[in-house]
N, C-alpha and C positions, 0 to 999 in steps of 0.2 A: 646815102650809102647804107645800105643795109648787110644785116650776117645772119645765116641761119647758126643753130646750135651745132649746126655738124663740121663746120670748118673750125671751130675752138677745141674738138677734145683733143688735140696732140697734144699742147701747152698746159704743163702741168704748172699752176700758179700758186706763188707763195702766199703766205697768212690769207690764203683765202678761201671763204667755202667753194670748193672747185665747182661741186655738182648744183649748188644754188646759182650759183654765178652764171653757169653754162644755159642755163636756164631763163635766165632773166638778162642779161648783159648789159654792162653800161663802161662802154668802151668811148676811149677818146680817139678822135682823129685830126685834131687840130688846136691850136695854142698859140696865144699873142697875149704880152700883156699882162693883166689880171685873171685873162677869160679861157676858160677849156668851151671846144666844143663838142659836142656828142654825135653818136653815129647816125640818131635822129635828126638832128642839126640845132638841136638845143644848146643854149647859150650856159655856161655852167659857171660862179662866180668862183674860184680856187682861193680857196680863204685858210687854205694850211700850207701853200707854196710848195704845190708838190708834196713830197715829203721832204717836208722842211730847207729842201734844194732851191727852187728856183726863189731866193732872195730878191734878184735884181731883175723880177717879168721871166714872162714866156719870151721864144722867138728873138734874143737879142742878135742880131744880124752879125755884130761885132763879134760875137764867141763863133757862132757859125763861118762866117769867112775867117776866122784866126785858125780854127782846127782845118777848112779847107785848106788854107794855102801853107800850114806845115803839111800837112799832108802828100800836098804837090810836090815839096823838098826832099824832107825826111820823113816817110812813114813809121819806120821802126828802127830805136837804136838799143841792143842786149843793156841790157843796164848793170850787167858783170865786168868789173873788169875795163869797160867805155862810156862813153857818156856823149851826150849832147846841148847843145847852151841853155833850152828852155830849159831845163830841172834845176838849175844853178841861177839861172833868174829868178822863176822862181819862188827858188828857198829864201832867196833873198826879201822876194817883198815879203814874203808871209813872216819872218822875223823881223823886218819893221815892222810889224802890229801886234806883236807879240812882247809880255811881258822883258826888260832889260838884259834878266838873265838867262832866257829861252832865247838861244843863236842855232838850234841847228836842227836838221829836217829830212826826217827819212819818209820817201814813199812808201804808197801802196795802193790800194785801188778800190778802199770801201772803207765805212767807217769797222763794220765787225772785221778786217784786216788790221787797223790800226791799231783796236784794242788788244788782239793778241800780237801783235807788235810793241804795243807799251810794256803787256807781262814780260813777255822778253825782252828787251832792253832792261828793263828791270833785275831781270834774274841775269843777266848778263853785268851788271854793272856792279854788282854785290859780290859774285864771284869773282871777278876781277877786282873788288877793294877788299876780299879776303874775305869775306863772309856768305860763302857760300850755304852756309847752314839755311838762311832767309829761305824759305820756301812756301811759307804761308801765306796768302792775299785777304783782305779784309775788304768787305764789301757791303753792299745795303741792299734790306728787305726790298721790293718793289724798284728793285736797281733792272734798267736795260742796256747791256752793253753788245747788242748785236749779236747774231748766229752761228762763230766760228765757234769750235770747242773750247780757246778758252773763255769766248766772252758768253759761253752760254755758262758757264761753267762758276762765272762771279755773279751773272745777275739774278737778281731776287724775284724772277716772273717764272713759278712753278709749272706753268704750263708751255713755257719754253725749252723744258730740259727732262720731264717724267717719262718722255719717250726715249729719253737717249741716256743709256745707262754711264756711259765710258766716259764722265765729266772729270776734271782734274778733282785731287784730292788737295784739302790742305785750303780750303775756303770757307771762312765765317762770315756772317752778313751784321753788319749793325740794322738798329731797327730804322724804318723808314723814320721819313718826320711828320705824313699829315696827323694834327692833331686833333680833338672833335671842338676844341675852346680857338681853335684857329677858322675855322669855318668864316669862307664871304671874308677873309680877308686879303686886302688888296696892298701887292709889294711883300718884303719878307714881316711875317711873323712874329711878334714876341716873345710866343713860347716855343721852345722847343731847342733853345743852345742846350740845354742839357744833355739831349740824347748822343752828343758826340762822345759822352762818357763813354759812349759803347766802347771806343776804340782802345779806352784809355781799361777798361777791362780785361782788353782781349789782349795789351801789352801785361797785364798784371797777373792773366790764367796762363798763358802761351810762354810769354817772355818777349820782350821787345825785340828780343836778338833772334827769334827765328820769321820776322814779318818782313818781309819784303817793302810791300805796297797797299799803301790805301788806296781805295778807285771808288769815285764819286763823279757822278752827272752835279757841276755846282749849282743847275738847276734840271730837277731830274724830268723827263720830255717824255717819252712815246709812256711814264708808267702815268702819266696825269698829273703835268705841269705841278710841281711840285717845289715851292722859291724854299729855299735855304732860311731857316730862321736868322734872326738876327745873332751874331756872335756865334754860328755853327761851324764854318769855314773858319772861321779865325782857330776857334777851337783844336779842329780836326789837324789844322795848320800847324799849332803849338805842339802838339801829343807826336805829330810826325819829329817834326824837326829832332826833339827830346831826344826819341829813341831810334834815330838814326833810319825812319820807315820813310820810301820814297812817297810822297804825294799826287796821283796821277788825277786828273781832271778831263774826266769826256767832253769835250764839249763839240760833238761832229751835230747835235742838234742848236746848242745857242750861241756855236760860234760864228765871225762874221756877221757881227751887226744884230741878232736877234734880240739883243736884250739895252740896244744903244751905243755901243763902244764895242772895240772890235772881237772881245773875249768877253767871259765872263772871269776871269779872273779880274780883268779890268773893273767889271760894273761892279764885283761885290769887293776888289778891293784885296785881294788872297791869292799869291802867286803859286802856285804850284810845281813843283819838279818836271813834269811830264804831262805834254798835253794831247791828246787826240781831238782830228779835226778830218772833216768830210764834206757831205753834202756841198753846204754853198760855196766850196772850195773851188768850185765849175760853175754855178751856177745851174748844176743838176746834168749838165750838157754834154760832160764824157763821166765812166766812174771816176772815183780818186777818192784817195785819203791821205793822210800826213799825221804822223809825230812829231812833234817839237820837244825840245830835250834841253834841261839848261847844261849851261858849260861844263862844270862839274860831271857830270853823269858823261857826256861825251867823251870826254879830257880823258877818264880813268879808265874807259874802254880801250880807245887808242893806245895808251901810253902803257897797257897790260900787256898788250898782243909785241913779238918782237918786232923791229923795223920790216917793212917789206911785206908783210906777209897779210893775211884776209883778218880784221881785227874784228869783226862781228860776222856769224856765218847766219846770214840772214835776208831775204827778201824775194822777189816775187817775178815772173818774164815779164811782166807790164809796170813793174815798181818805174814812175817819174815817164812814162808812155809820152812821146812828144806830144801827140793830138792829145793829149789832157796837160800838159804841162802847157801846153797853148792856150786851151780852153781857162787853165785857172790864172795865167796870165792877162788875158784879157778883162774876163769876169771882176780880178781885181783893179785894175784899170776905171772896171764903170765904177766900181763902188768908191775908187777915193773920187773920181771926175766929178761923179752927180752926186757927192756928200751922204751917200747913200744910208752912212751910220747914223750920221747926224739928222737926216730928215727919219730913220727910226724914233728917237732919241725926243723929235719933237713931235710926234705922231703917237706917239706913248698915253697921254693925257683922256684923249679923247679916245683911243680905242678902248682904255682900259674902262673908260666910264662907260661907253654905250655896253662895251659885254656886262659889267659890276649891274647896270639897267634892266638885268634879265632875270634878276633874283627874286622878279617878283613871281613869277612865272612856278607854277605848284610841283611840275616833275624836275627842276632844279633844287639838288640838295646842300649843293656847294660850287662856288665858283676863286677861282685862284688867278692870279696872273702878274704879268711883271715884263716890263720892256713892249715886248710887241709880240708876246705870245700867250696865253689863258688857256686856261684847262676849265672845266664843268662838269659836275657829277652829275648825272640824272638818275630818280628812283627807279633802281632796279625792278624787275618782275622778279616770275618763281624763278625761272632760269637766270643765273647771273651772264650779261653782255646781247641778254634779247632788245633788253629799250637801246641800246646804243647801236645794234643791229638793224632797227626798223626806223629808228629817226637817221641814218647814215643812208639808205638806200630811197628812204622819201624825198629827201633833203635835194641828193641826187637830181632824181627828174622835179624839184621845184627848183632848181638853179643854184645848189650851193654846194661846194665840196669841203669837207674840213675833216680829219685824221679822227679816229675813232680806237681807243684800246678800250674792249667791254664795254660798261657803261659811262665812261668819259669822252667826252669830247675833247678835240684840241683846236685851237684855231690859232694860226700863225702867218697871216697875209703876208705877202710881199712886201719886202719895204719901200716899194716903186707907190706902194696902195694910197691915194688921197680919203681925204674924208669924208667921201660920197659912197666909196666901195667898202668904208664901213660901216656904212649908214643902211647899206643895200644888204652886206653880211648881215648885221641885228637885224635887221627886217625880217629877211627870209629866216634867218633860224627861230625868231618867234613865231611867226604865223605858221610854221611849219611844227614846232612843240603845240602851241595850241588849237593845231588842225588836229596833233596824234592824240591828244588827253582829251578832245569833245568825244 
């Protein structure tokens, strides 16, 4: 199957160089499994899972005939006001896997809808327990929380928001956490529990009593896989509680399985107030996003609003969509059947060795990772995100696909992945660094 460059200019595409791309193209037209295929008919290994979606393979026939045949029933139910059974199934499994005090789950249909769905439930929840003053958000350097205004608006990626003046006011960032005495190391950190003072500053310039919400990736993803030092989250944890600041936790990139266990609250151990969640919510296969909210934060919204009446004025015409409430129904289905956490969980050892195995390698300057995802700095040229640019597109037509911010790399296989398809990823991403640096 071939394209000339003249049937792509309608499609105007995101984070991408449009007029490179248009030029060069490396389209998919097909997916099973582990493997993308190209328009060429090359075989391509997907060693980031999509973007970070498809956790459980390409092509699972099971999510596909589940969104066909609601489809067949119910195409669309307004989600004002009516409802229908898949959104209430389920909310249900997704709080079995969710921390004890996290019971309840509002849709939406991306993860950057969730995160400006967490500020507000946030701001919603503090004016109804009387402290409407809370209007500031505390947030991290090198933080990405998605393209809605307000998630462009907390995260700490400068070149996600210099072009768009109109961002919310009333956001501080703590400082990121890569450290330079942290480098090539594998799991969380030793140094760096200190920086969560940041927060404990910004209660002490600001006042505790005008912050809303802390908002943290507990492992930060598209800024370059970035693990949580040891005792950071605890920290950040203590500082909220204190002064009455809700705690939110992204994890639309490492939840569902990515890091072993079905959160990262779980894996580091740090329950949070408020969770967002995305991507492998479908398994990539319809959009969708979800909040999860512990009881309290629910309870006080409810119980503010009188009897009867609309107690949160909030959400979306596709918020809990049946064909994605099916999709994430089944998706969660494979993942408890085929142990899908658990075979993450023991597949951890070995992935993280053979990437830690590429350190030796000259244009590596740093490598990080934890559960079943790794991040990798390569030395930049003059221009900052040009080596991540041309080892991302070489990579490409030699058979390998893996997520790219600047000059980092990400890699986050599927957790379907055995130990040959990581055997094939280290292959191809070395011979392929040291084809660029001869």
């Amino acid at each position: 199957m071939q394209f000339t460059a003249n049937t792509l200019q309608h499609h105007w595409m995101p984070f991408t160089a449009n007029r490179a791309f248009k030029k060069d193209p490396r389209l998919i037209v097909k997916s099973e499994g582990v493997y993308l295929q190209d328009h060429k008919g090359g075989s391509i290994l997907d060693g980031s899972s999509g973007l970070f979606c498809t956790a459980a393979g390409h092509g699972r026939k099971e999510i596909a005939d589940a969104v066909y045949n609601q489809l067949n029933v119910n195409d669309y139910t307004p989600p004002f006001s009516m409802g229908h059974p898949g959104s209430f199934e389920l909310a249900s499994k997704i709080v079995a896997m969710t921390p004890e005090e996290i019971n309840h789950v509002f849709f939406c249909n991306s993860g950057s809808e969730a995160i400006d769905t967490a500020l507000k439930i946030s701001m919603a929840y503090h004016r109804a327990n009387g402290e409407g003053q809370r209007t500031r958000f505390v947030s991290r350097e090198r933080a990405y929380h998605g393209v809605n205004i307000g998630g462009v608006s907390i995260s700490g990626m400068v070149k996600n928001r210099e072009a768009f003046s109109g961002v919310m006011p009333n956001v501080v960032c703590m400082r990121h956490t890569w450290l330079e005495e942290n480098r090539f190391t594998r799991g969380q950190p030793e140094h760096g529990a200190e920086l969560a003072q940041d927060l404990q500053r910004f209660v002490d310039t600001y006042g505790g009593s005008t912050i809303s919400a802390c908002i943290v990736e507990p492992l930060a993803g598209s800024t370059g896989i970035l693990v949580p030092p040891k005792g950071y989250l605890e920290r950040l944890r203590e500082i909220c509680t204190l002064n009455g600041i809700l705690l939110i936790f992204d994890e639309v990139i490492c939840g569902f399985g990515r890091l072993g266990k079905p959160f990262a609250s779980q894996a580091f151990g740090v329950t949070p107030d408020i969770m967002t969640m995305a991507k492998a919510l479908t398994n990539g296969a319809q959009p969708m996003g979800a909040v999860a909210v512990s009881d309290f934060i629910h309870d006080t919204i409810m119980n503010a609003a009188p009897e009867g009446t609309v107690e949160l004025f909030h959400g979306y015409t596709y918020s809990g969509h049946p064909a994605a409430c099916a999709a994430g129904i089944a998706t969660l289905d494979i993942y408890q059947r085929e142990n899908l956490f658990e075979r993450a969980a023991e597949l951890s050892d070995y992935f993280l060795d053979a990437v830690f195995a590429l350190q030796d390698l000259e244009l590596i300057t740093d490598i990080r990772g934890y559960g079943l995802i790794a991040g990798f700095d390569l030395k930049p040229e003059t221009v900052p995100g040009a080596s991540g640019t041309a080892l991302q597109n070489k990579l490409f037509w030699s058979g390998l696909h893996i997520k790219f911010t600047g000059d980092t790399g990400i890699i986050a296989p599927p957790l379907i992945s055995k130990r040959a398809h990581i055997d094939e990823l280290c292959k191809i991403l070395r011979a392929t660094l040291e084809d660029l640096n001869a």
